[in-house]
C-alpha positions, 0 to 999 in steps of 0.5 A: 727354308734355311733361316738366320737366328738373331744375335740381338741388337746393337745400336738398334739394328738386328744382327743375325746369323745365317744358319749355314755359318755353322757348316762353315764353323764345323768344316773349320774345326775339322780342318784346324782340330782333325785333319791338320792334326791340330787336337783341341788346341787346332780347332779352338784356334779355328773357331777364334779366328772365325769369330774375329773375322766374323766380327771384323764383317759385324763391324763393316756392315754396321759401317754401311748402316750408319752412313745409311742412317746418316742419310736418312734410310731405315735399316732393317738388320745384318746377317753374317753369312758364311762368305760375308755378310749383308746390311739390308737397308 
């Protein structure tokens, strides 16, 4: 079974990351760094830009958890995923 690694917590929620984001990671850097002929520089540039939309989905869910909170339900952690991510309240 695949399973998602645990981030830390912020705000007292747990963020994790599913162990697949890591194909995705590897498919970007052979697009940006190999078959686009980018180098090193291509695939750093791939990488940053996977780290700054993944934390624009960090900071959505973490969106969807506070209002959760707000409303009085418990939230038992995010996990980023490939295509997205998910606040399991």
């Amino acid at each position: 079974m695949i399973r998602s690694v645990s981030l830390g917590k912020l705000a007292g929620i747990d963020i994790r990351v599913h162990s697949t984001l890591l194909f995705g990671a590897a498919w970007i850097v052979w697009e940006y760094g190999f078959r686009g002929n980018g180098g090193l520089t291509g695939a750093l540039y791939g990488l940053t830009l996977l780290l700054l939309v993944m934390g624009c989905v960090v900071l959505h869910e973490l969106g969807h958890s506070f209002m959760a909170r707000e409303y009085g339900s418990g939230i038992r952690d995010i996990t980023i995923y490939p295509l997205g991510g998910a606040a399991y309240i």
